[in-house]
N, C-alpha and C positions, 0 to 999 in steps of 0.2 A: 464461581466458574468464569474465567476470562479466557475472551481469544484475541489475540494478537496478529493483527490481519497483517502485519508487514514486519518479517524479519530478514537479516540479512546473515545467519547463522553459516551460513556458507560463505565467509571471510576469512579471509589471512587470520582477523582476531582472535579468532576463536577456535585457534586449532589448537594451541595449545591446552583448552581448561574445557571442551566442550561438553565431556561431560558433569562437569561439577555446574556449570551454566542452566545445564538442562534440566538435572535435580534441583536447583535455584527455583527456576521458572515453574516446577511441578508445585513446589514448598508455597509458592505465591498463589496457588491457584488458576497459574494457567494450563487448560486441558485441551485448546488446540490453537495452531500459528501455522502462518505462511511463510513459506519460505519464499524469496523471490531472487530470482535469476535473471543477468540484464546482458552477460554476453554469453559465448561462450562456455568460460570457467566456470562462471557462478551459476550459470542453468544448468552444467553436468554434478558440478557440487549437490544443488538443491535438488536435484532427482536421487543422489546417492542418499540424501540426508531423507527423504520422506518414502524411499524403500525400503530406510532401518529404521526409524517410528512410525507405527500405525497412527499417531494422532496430528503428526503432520503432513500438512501439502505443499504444494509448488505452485507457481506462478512464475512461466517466459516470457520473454520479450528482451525486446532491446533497447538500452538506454539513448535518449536523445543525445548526450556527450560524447557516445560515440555511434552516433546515426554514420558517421561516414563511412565506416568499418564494413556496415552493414550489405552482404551481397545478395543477390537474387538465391543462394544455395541458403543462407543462413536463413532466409524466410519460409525456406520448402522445410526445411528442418525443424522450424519452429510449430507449420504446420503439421508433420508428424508428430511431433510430439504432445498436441495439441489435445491424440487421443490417449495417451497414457492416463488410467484412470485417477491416479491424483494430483495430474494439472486440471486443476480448479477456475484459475484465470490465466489473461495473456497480458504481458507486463512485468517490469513495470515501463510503458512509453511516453511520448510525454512533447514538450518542449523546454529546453533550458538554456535561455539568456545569460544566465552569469559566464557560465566558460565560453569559449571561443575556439575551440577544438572541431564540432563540428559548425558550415554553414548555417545559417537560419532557415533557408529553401531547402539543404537537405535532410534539415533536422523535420522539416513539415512533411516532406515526399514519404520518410520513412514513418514516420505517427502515422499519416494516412494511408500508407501499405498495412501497418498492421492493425488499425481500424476497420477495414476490409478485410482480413483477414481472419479476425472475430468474428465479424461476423455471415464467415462462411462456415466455421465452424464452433459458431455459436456457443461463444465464450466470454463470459464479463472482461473490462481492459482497467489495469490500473494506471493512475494517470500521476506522472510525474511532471510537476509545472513547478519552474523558476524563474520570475520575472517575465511571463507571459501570458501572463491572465488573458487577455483580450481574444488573443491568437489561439490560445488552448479552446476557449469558448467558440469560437468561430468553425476551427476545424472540425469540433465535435457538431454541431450543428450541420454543416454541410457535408456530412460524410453522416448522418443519422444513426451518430452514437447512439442514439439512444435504443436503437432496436436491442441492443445487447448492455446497456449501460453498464455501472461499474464503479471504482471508487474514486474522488479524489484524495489523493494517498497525502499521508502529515500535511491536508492543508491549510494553506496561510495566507489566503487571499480573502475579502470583502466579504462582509452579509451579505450583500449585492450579488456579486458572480458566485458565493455558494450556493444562492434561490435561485439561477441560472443553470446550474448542475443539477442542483437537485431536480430541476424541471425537466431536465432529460434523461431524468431513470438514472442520478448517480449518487452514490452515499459519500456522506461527507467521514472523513479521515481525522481524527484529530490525535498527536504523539505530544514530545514531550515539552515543545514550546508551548501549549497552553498552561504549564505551570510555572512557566519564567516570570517573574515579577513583573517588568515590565512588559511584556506582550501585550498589549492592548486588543489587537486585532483576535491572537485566538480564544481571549478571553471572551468576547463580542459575540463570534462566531457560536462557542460551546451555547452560553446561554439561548442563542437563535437558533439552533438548529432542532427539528423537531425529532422526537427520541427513532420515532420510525426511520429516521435517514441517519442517524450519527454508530461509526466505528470508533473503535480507539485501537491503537498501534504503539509501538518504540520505534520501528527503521534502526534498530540496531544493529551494529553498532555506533551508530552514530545519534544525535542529538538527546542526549539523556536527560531526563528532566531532574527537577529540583530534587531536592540537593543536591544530587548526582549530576549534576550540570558542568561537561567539562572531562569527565572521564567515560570511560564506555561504557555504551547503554548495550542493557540487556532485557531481554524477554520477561522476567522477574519484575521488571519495572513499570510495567504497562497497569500494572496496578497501582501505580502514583498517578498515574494517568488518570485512570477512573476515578481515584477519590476526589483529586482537582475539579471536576468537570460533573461529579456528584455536589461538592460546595460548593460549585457554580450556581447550577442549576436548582440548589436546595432539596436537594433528593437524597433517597436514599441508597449507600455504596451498592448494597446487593439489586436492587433496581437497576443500576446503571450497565453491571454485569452482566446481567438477564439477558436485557435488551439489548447490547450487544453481540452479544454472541450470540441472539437469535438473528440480529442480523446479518450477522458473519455468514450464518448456515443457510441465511436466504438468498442471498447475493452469489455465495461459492455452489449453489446445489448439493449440500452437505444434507444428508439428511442425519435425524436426532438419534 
């Protein structure tokens, strides 16, 4: 039994084969996934898509690359939505240095709007970080992430700032770079991290792991995931499964 804490099934990609995708993903053994939604489109997407399967959920928010986008209506909206029963989290937000679309100051303003946000309506945040390690740490601290913690989502930053996260109520994310050969870092990280705080994901469709590295990643594959990071760890695959998806269920307030 696997769960897939981060899909992006509500994409362009996938509209045309979604459901031969989805029977994929059943075939592999996984029995539930997140769908997440970062603007607009993709959060009305991801609501249609977890009103027509019962075993998937949602997750809103707005993405830091287009934090600028972002109005005072899109956030009352996000809080509505907030109570629909299968948004699970809020997310995915974040900060991301590689593009340059939005400012840096108002990529922060907006992660710390819907920081507050959660947790007014007391909801995990999943946490998109690119090239911002320090700054994602910072703001989550001062803004006491933690009352509501959350995931950090496919990450690929440090042992260091992982025992930083995890210290503030957050689970660690690991997709499909921890099977790329030379990864060093996620390699590092799987073995460090303790099984109570570790997810596993795709973010598909994008970053697909070995051997499928390169073409679109899919929900079906999150089970490469798991075997990787079970021969990490010298464990066994059905172990690793377990323990994931029960933390999936503890995190999203899924009950069993």
């Amino acid at each position: 039994m696997l769960f897939d804490t981060h899909v992006h099934l509500n994409a362009d990609q996938f509209e045309e084969d979604l459901d031969e995708v989805i029977k994929r993903a059943e075939a592999a053994g996984v029995k539930n996934m997140v769908v997440v939604g970062f603007d607009e489109k993709t959060i009305k997407r991801a609501l249609e898509l977890v009103d027509t399967y019962e075993w998937m959920y949602a997750a809103v928010g707005w993405h830091p690359v287009d934090a600028i986008e972002m109005t005072d209506a899109h956030l009352k909206w996000l809080e509505e939505l907030s109570s629909h029963p299968k948004v699970v989290a809020l997310g995915e937000m974040g900060l991301d240095y590689h593009w340059e679309k939005s400012p840096k100051e108002v990529q922060k303003d907006v992660f710390r709007k819907q920081i507050a946000l959660a947790k007014r309506v007391k909801l995990p945040i999943i946490i998109h970080n690119r090239d911002a390690d320090q700054d994602i740490v910072n703001i989550l601290k001062e803004e006491n992430a933690s009352e509501v913690g959350g995931i950090m989502h496919c990450f690929g930053g440090s042992v260091e700032i992982a025992e930083q996260c995890m210290n503030m109520n957050f689970y660690i994310s690991l997709g499909g770079p921890v099977t790329f050969k030379n990864a060093k870092r996620p390699k590092q990280v799987a073995k460090a991290i303790p099984l109570e705080r570790l997810l596993i994901e795709t973010d598909c469709p994008y970053l697909a792991p070995h051997p499928n590295r390169g073409k679109r990643n899919e929900p079906a594959y999150v089970r490469l995931v798991a075997e990787q990071i079970a021969q990490l760890k010298e464990m066994d695959l059905e172990e690793i499964m377990k323990v994931t998806t029960a933390n999936a269920k503890e995190i999203f307030n899924i009950k069993p």
